[in-house]
N, C-alpha and C positions, 0 to 999 in steps of 0.2 A: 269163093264161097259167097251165097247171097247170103241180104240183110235176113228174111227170113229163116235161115238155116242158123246162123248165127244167134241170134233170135231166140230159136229156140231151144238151146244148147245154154245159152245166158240164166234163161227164165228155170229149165233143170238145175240147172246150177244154184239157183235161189231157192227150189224146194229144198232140193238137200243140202246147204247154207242152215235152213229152217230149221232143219232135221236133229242137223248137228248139233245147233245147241242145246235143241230138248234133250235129245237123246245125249249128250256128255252131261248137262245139270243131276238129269238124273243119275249117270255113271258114275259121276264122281264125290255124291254122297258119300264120305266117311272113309274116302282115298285119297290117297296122295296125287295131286294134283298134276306132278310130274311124272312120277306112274303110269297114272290113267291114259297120260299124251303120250308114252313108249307104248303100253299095250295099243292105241288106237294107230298108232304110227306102224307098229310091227303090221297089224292087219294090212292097213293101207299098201305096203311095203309086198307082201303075201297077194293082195286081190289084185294088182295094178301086175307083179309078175306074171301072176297070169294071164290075164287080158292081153298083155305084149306077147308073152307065148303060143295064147292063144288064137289070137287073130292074125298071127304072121307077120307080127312088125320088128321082131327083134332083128335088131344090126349090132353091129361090136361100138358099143360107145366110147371105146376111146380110139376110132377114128373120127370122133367129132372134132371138127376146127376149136383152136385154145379159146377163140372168145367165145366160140358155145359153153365151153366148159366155165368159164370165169362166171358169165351172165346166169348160169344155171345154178352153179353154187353159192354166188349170191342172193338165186332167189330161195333158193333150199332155206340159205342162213334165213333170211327174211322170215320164209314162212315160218320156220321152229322157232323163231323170237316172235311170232306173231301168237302161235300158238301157245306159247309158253306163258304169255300175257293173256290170253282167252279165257285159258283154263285158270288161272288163279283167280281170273277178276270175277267168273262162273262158281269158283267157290266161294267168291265173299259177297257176290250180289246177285239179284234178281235176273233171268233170263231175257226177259221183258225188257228189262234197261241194258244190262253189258251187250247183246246183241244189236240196239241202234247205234250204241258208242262203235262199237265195231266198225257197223257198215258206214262210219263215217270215213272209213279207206274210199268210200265213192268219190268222196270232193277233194280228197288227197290223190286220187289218182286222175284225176281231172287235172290238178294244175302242175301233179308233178307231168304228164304228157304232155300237159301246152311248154312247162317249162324245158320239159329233156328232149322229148320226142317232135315238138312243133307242131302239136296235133294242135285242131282250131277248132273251136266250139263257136256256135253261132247264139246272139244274144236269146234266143228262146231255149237254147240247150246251157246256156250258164245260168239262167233262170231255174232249169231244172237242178240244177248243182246246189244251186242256193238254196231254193226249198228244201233237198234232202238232208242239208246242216241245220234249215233251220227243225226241221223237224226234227233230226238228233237231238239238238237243244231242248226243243219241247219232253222228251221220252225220258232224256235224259237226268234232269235236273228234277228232282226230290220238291215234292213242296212243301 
């Protein structure tokens, strides 16, 4: 895959990142917070079968290899405790602030890579790392 295909698959991915928080802030005015992440989950659950239906990608998943299955279910767990913490912290605070807190998973996922994966960042790409915390800090902190 090129860098630009990549690219721009990432940058999609950051509109609707964007998306989502607006559009759950506003969801989950005066619901149950837990709720709101089964019904967005169910959908998700609904649009994503069909996509694999629909584009001809379905295979039998469980002939996937056990550490497919291990890695994936941990990322499952991951994301439903990612989310379970989103949407609470979208009901008790501003979208503006819990959305940079958030995407401080950037610099989290920068060193857990360097540290699990051995990926290497070069000192202009840990500069960018840096900035993106330090800007969390800025967004995030109340004056």
């Amino acid at each position: 895959m090129s860098n630009a295909s990549w690219f721009f698959w990432a940058a999609w991915s950051a509109v609707f990142a964007a998306l989502t928080a607006i559009f759950a802030k506003v969801g989950i005015a005066g619901v149950n917070a837990d709720l709101a992440m089964l019904v967005r989950t169910v959908v998700i659950v609904l649009v994503l079968t069909a996509f694999v239906l629909g584009t001809g990608q379905w295979s039998n998943p469980l002939q996937l290899p056990a550490r497919t299955w291990v890695f994936l279910v941990l990322s499952a767990l991951a994301t439903g405790a990612s989310w379970v913490c989103y949407f609470r912290a979208l009901q008790l605070g501003p979208a503006s602030q819990v959305a940079p807190v958030d995407k401080f998973s950037l610099v989290l996922v920068a060193l857990f890579a360097w540290a699990f994966l051995g990926e290497r960042l070069n000192p202009r790409e840990w500069l960018g790392v840096a900035l993106v915390a330090a800007g969390v800090l800025v967004l995030a902190i109340k004056r």
